[in-house]
Kinemage of the C-alpha trace (Angstrom):
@kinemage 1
@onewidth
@group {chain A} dominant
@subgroup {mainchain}
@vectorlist {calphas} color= white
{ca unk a 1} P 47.728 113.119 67.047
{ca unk a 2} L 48.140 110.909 63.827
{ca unk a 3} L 46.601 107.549 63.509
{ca unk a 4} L 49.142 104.970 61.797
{ca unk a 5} L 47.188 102.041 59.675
{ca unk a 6} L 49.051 98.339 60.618
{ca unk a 7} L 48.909 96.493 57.519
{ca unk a 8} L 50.767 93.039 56.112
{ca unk a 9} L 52.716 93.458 53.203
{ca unk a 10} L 54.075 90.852 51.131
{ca unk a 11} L 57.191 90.160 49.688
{ca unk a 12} L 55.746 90.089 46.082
{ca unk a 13} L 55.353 93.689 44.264
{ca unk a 14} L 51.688 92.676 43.656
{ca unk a 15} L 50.882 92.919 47.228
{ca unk a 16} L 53.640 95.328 48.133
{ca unk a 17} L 51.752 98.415 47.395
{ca unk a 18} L 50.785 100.310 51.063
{ca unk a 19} L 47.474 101.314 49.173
{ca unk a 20} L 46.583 98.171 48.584
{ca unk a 21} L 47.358 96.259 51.806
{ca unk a 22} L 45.038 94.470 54.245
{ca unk a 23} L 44.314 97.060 57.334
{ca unk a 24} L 44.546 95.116 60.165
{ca unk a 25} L 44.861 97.514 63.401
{ca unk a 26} L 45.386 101.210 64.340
{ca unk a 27} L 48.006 102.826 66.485
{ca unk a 28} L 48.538 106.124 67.595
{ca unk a 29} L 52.264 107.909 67.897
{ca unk a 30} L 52.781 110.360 70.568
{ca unk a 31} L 53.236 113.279 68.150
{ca unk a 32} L 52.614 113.989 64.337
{ca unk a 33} L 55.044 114.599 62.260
{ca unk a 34} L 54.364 117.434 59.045
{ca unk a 35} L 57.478 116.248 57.004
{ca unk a 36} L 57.310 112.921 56.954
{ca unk a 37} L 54.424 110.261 56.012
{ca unk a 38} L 54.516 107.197 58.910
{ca unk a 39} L 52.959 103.901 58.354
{ca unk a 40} L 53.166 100.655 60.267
{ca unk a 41} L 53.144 97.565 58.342
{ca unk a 42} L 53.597 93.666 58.910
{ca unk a 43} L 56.025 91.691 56.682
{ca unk a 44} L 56.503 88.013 56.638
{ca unk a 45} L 59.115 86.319 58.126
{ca unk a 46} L 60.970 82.977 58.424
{ca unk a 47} L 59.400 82.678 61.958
{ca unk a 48} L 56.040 84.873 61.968
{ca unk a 49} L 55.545 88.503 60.523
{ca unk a 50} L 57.974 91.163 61.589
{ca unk a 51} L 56.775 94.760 62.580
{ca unk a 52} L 57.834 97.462 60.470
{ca unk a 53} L 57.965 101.447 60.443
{ca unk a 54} L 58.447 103.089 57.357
{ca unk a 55} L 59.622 106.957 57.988
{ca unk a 56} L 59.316 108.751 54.161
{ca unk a 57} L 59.574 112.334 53.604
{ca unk a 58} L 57.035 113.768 51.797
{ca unk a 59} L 56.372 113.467 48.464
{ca unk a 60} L 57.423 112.167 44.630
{ca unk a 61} L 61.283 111.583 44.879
{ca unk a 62} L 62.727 108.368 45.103
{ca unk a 63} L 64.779 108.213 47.413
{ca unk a 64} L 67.345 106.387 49.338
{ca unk a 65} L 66.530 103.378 52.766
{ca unk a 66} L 67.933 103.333 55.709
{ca unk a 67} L 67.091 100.063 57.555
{ca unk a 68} L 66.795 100.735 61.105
{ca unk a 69} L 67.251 98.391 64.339
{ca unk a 70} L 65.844 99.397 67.594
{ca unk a 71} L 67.580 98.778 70.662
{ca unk a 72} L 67.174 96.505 73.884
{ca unk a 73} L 69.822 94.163 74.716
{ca unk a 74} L 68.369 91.724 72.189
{ca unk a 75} L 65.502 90.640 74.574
{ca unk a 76} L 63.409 93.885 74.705
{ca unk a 77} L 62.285 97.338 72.855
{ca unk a 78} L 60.315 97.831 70.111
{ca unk a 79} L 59.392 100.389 66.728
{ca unk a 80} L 58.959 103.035 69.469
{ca unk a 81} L 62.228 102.836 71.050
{ca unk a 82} L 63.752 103.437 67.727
{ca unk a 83} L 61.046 106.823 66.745
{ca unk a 84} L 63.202 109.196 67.723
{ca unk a 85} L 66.575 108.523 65.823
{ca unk a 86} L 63.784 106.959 63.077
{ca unk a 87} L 62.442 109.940 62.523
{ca unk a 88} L 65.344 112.710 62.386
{ca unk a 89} L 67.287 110.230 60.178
{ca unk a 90} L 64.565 110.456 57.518
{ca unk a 91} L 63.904 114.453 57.985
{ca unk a 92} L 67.563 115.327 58.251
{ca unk a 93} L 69.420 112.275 55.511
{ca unk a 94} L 66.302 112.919 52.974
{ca unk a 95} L 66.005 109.304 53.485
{ca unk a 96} L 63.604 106.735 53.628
{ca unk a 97} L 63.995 104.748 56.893
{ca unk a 98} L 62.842 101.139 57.555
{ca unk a 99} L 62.483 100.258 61.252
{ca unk a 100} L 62.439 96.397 61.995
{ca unk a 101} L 60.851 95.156 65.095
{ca unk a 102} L 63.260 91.813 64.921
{ca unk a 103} L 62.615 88.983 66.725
{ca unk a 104} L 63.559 89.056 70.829
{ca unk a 105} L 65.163 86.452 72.903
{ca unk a 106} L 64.639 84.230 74.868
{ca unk a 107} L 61.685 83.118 72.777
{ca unk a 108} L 63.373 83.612 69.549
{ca unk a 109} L 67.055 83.264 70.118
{ca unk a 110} L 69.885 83.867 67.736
{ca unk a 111} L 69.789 83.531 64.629
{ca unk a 112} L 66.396 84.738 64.371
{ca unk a 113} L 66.981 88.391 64.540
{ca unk a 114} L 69.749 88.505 61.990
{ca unk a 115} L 67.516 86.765 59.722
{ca unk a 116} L 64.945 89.183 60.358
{ca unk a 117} L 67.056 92.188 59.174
{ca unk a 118} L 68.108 90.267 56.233
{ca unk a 119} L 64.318 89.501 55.720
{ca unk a 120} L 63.476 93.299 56.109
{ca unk a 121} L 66.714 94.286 53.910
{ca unk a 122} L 65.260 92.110 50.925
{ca unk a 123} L 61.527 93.779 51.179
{ca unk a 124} L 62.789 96.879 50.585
{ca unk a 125} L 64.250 96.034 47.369
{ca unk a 126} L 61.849 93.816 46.419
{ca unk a 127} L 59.515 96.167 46.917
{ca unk a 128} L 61.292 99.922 45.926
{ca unk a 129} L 58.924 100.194 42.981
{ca unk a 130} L 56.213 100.568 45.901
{ca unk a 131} L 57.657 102.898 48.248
{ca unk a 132} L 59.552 104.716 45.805
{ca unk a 133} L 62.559 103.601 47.069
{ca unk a 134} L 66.142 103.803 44.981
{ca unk a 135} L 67.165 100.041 46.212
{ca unk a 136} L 70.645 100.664 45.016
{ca unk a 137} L 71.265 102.951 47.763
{ca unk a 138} L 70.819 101.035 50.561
{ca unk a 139} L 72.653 101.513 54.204
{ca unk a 140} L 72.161 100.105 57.816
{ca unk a 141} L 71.767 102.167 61.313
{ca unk a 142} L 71.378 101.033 64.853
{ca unk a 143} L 71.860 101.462 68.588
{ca unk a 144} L 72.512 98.984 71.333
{ca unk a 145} L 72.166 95.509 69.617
{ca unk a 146} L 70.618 97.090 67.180
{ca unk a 147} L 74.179 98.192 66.112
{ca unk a 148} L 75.229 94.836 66.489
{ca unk a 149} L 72.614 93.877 63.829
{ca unk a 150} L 73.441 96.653 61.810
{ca unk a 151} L 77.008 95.733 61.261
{ca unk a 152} L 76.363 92.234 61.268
{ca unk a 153} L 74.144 92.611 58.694
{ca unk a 154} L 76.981 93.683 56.051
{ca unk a 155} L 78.666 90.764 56.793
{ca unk a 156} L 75.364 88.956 55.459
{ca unk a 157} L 74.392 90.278 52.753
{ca unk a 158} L 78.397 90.690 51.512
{ca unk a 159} L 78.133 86.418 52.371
{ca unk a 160} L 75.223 85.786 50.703
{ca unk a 161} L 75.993 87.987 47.395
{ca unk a 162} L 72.966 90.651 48.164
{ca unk a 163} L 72.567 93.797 46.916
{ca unk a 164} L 75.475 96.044 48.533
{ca unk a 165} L 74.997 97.912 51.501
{ca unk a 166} L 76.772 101.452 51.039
{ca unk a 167} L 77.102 102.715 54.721
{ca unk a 168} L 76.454 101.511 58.114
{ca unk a 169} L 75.992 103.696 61.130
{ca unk a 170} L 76.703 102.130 64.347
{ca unk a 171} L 75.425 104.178 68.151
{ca unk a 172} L 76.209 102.763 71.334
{ca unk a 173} L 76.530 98.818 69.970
{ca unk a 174} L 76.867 95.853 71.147
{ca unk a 175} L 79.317 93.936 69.387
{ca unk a 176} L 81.453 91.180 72.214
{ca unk a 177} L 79.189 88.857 73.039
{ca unk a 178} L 82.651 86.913 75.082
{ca unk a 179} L 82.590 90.323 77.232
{ca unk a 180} L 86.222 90.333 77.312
{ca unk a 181} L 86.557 93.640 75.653
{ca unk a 182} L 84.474 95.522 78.523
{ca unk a 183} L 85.187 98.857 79.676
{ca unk a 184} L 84.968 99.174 83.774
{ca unk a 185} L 81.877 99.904 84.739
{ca unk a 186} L 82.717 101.341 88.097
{ca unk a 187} L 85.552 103.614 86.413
{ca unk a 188} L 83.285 104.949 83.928
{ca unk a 189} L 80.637 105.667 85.896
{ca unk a 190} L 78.738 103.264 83.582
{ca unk a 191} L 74.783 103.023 83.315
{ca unk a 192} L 74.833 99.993 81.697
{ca unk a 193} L 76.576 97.104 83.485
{ca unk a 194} L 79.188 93.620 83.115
{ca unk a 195} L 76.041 92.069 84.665
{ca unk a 196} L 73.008 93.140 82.311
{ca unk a 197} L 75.121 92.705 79.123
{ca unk a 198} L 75.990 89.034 80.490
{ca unk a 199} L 72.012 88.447 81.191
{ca unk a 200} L 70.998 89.798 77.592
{ca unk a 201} L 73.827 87.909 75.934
{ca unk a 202} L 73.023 84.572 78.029
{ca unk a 203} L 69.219 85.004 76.837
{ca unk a 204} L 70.438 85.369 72.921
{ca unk a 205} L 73.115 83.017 72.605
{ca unk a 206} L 72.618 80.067 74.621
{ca unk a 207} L 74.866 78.164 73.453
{ca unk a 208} L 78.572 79.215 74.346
{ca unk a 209} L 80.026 78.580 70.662
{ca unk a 210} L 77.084 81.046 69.288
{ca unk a 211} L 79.500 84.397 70.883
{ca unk a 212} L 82.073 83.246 68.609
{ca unk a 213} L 79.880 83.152 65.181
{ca unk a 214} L 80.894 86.459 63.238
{ca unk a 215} L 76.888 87.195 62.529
{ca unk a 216} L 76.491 87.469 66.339
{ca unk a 217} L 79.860 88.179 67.098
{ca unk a 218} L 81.671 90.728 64.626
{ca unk a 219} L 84.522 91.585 66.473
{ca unk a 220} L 85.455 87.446 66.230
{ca unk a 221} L 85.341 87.644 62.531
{ca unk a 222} L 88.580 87.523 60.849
{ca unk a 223} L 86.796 88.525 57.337
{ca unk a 224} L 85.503 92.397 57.685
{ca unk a 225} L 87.281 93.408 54.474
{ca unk a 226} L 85.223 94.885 52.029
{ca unk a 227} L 82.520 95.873 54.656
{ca unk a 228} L 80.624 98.764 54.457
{ca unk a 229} L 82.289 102.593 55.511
{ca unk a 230} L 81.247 103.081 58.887
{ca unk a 231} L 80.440 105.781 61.563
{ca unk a 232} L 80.675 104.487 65.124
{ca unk a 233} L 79.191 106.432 67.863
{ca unk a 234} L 80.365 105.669 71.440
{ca unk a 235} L 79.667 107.530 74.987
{ca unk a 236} L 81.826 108.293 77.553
{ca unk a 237} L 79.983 106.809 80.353
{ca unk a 238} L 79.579 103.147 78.964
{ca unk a 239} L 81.360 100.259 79.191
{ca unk a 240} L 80.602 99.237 75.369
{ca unk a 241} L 82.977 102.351 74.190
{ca unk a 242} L 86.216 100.143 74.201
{ca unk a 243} L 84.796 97.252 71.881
{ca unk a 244} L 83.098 99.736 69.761
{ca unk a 245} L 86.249 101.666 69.401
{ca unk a 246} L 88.206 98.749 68.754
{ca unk a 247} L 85.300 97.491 66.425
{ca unk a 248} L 86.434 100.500 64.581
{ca unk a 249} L 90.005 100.216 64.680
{ca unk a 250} L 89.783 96.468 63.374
{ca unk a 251} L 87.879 98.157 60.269
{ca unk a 252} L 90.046 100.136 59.716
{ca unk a 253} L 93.073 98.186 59.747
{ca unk a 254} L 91.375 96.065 57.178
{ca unk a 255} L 90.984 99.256 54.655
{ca unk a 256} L 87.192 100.252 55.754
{ca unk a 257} L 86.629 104.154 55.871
{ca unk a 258} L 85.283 105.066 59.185
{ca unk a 259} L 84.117 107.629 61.548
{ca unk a 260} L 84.447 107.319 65.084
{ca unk a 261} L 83.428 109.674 67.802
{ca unk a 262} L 83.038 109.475 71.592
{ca unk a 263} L 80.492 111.889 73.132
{ca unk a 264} L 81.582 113.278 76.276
{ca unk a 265} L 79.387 112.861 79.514
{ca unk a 266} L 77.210 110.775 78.109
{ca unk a 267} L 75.296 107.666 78.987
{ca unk a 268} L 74.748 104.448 77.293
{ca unk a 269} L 70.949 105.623 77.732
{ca unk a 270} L 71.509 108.823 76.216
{ca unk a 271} L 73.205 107.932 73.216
{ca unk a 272} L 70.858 106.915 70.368
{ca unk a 273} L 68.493 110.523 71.239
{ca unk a 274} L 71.305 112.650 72.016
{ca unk a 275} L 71.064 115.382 69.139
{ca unk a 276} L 74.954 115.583 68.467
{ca unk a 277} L 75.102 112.396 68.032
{ca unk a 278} L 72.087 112.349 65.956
{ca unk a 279} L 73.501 115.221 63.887
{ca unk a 280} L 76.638 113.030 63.152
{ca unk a 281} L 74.792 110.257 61.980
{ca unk a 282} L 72.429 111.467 59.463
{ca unk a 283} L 75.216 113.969 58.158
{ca unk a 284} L 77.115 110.707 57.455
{ca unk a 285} L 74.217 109.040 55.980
{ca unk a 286} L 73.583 111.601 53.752
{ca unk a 287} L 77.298 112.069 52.378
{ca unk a 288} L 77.561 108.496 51.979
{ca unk a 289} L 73.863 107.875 50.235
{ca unk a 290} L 74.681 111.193 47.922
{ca unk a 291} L 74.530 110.441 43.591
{ca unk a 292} L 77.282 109.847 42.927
{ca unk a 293} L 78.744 108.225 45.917
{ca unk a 294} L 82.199 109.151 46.036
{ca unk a 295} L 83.432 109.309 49.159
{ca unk a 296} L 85.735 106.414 49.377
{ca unk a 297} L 88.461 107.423 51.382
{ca unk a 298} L 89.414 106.302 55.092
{ca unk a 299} L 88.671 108.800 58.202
{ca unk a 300} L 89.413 108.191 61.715
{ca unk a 301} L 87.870 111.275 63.462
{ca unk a 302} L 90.207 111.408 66.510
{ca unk a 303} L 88.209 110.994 70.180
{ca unk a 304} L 89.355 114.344 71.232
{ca unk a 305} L 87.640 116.459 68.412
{ca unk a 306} L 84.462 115.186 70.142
{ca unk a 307} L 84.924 115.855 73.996
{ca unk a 308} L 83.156 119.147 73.810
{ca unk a 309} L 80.008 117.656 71.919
């Protein structure tokens, strides 16, 4: 067992040093990990402190961040729900990985979890020097509506001139908050259903014009140019697949290089700890986050090369 020290951090580099944080509690994960050094810190936020996770592999290098949103229909889950794909992102990319326990509906609806990645997204550079973190190379992963916060998250910091985000990998996510893009659940055999995706959306966006704003909604947003290159993983079995896959196809029409790959006879459930799927993603990661970075060109990887996966 490893014990994990909770500690605040600040936004300031003065106070942005693990070392020289204020312990506050101790947690316990459910298995060590040799490669990688895990610590739990608080950071403050526009409505209260937000959980972190930082996954780093060991030792001197600075290295790249992956920010990394947890799952949970945007009114539950947690850092733990995320360890998993957390952890074999940072092992497998040679990657530094920043989970974000956002805020949760229905006590904090939207926008307060967008703001919280965007929060998150500006400790880490503010505070590279600390973690030994190379800020410029910076990308985005998520599952569930933590994809939807991924990718929405591109579209804020490209809006609000921050530092560039250089890939964004995208399992399982919930991006159509109007639910008119649904796959049938009954057809596909679907875990996830019409009726839990309209209870999670109803408890994040209570007000109706909210599914049309582009930060909550990306599939609504006539702007995606110049977003980040993407991979996009979907499952067979889940009725998010079509708006994920036309998520990607609207990318792409705009000139965004992406990746797109269906995993055959899986779940909704299964997705973000299925190991192919995991393999895909930190692969991508750590093409895209390579020195230089100079894979600019479009891919489509056709559904069919990944019905055997």
């Amino acid at each position: 067992m490893m014990d994990e020290t909770v500690t605040i951090l600040g936004i300031s580099g003065a106070i942005g040093n693990p070392g020289n944080a204020v312990k506050k509690r101790k947690k316990t994960t459910k298995t060590a990990e040799p490669s990688l050094q895990i610590d739990n810190f608080l950071i403050p936020g526009q409505l209260g402190v937000i959980p972190v996770r930082l996954y780093r592999p060991k030792g001197n290098a600075v290295l790249p961040v992956v920010l990394y949103f947890h799952g949970g229909g945007f009114i539950s889950g947690s850092l733990n729900d995320a360890d998993v794909p957390a952890r074999f992102i940072a092992r497998n990319s040679n990657v530094i990985v920043l989970s974000v326990g956002y805020s949760l509906a229905p006590a904090k609806p939207f926008p307060a979890a967008p703001e919280d990645a965007y929060t998150a997204m500006l400790w880490a550079i503010k505070n590279a020097a600390s973690i030994r973190a190379d800020a410029s190379r910076l990308a985005v992963a998520g599952d569930d509506a933590g994809g939807n916060l991924a990718t929405c998250l591109t579209l804020i910091a490209r809006d609000r001139n921050a530092p560039p985000i250089l890939a964004q990998a995208l399992i399982g996510p919930m991006l159509d908050p109007s639910m008119t893009r649904l796959g049938d659940a009954k057809k596909l055999e679907s875990d996830l259903t019409p009726q839990e995706c309209a209870h999670c959306y109803g408890q994040y966006l209570p007000r109706s014009l909210q599914r049309l704003h582009p930060y909550a909604a990306p599939l609504e947003s006539s702007r995606l140019g110049g977003l980040s290159p993407a991979f996009i993983a979907t499952a067979e079995h889940d009725v998010l697949h079509v708006e994920a896959e036309k998520y990607a196809a609207a990318l792409i029409t705009v000139g965004v290089p992406v990746q797109v790959a269906r995993f055959a006879g899986i779940k909704h459930a299964s997705l973000p700890e299925h190991q192919p799927v995991l393999v895909e993603v930190a692969d991508f990661l750590r093409r895209r986050l390579a020195v230089p970075n100079d894979l600019n060109t479009s891919a489509f990887v056709s559904l069919e090369e990944k019905q055997n996966v």
